[in-house]
C-alpha positions in Angstrom: 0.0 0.0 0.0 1.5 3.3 -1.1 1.5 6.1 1.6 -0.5 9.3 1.0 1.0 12.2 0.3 0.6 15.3 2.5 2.0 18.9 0.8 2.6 21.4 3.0 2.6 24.9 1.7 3.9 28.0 2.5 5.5 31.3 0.2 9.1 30.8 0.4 9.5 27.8 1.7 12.4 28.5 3.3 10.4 28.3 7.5 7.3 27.6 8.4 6.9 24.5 5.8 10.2 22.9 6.9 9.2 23.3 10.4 5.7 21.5 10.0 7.3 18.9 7.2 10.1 18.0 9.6 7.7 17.6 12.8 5.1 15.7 10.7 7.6 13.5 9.1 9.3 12.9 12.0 5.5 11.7 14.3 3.9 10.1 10.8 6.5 9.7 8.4 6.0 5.5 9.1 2.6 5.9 7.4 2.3 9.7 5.7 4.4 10.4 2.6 5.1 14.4 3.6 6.7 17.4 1.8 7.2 20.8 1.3 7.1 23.6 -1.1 6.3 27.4 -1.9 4.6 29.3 -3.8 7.8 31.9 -4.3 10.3 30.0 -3.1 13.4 31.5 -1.3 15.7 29.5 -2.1 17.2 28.4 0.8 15.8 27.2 4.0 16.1 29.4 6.9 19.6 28.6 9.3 17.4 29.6 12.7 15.1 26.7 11.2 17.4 24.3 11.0 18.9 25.2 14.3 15.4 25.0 16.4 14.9 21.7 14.9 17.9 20.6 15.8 16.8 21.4 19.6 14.0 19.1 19.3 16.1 16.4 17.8 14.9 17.0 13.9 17.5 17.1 11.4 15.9 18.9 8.2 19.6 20.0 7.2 18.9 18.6 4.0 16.0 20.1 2.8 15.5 22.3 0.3 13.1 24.9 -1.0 10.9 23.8 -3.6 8.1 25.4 -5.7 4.8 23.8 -5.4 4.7 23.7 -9.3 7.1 20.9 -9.3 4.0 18.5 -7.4 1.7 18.9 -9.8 2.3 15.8 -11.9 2.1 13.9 -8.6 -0.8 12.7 -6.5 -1.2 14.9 -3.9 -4.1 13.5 -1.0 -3.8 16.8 1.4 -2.6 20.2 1.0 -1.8 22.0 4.0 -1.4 25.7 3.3 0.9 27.2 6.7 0.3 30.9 5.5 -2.2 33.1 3.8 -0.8 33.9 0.9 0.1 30.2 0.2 -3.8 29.8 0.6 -4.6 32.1 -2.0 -1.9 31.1 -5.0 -2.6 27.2 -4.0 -3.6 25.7 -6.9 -5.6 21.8 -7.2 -3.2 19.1 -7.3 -4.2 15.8 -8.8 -5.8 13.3 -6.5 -6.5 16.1 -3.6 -8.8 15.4 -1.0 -8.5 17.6 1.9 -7.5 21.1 1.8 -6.3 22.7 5.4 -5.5 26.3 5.9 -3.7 26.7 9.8 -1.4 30.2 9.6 1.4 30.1 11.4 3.5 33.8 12.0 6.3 33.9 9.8 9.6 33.9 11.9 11.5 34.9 9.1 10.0 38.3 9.7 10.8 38.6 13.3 12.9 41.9 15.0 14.7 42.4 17.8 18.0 40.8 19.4 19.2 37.8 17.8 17.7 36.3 20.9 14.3 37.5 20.2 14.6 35.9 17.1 15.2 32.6 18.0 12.5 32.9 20.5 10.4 33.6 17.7 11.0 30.9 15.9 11.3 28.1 18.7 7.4 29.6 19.4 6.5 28.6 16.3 8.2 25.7 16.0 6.3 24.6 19.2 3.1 25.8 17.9 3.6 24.0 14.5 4.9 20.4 16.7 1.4 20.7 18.6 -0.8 21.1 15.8 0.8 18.7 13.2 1.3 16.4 16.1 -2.3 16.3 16.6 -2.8 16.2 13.1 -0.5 12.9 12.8 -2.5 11.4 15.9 -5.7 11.7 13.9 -4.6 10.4 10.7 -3.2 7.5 13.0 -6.7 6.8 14.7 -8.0 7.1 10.9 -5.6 4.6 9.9 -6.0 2.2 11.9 -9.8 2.0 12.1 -9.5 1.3 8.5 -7.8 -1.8 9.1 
């Protein structure tokens, strides 16, 4: 049995969607096929990122930013947009089912002391863990009800 695919969209692809693709990999990647991408990609993914993943005991070193163009050819169950704009340039990949819109702040876009930074982003990083943890448990129960 093939895994479903779960693409998780934000605009550059360089934070937010790493974060959540990393933490959902990490609590479903045994049954959920997960990536990334962006609607403008940066680029690059964000070096705070991979450092408050690191914390958590996520490597996501490797990734890298993708545009959400290059999924169309593939079957795509869920899309998961992390941020409005995302939302709004999404288009419909082939095979999609579900469609889920939860906005995250962007912690590329954070001020302050390099510390205030991080904090930024290690709040959103917690924020993304519980609600693409959550996610995963659900899809779990799902999962195995249907077997």
């Amino acid at each position: 049995m093939t895994k479903p695919s779960i693409l998780i969209l934000c605009t550059g692809n360089s934070c937010r969607s790493h974060l959540a693709e990393g933490i959902l990999r990490a609590v479903a990647g045994d049954f959920l096929d997960v990536h990334s991408a962006g609607s403008k990609p940066a680029g690059y993914v964000h070096s705070v990122s991979i450092q408050v993943m690191k914390e958590i005991g996520i490597d996501i070193s490797a990734h890298h930013s993708k545009h959400m163009n290059d999924f169309l050819k593939q079957n795509i169950e869920t899309v998961i947009t992390v941020c409005g704009n995302a939302d709004q340039a999404c288009p419909l990949f082939p095979g999609q089912v579900n469609r889920h819109y939860w906005g995250f702040d962007d912690p590329a876009h954070a001020v302050g002391t390099e510390e205030e930074k991080l904090a930024v982003f290690r709040r959103v990083r917690d924020e993304i863990r519980r609600v693409f943890t959550a996610y995963a448990d659900g899809r779990r129960d799902q999962f195995k009800a249907t077997k």
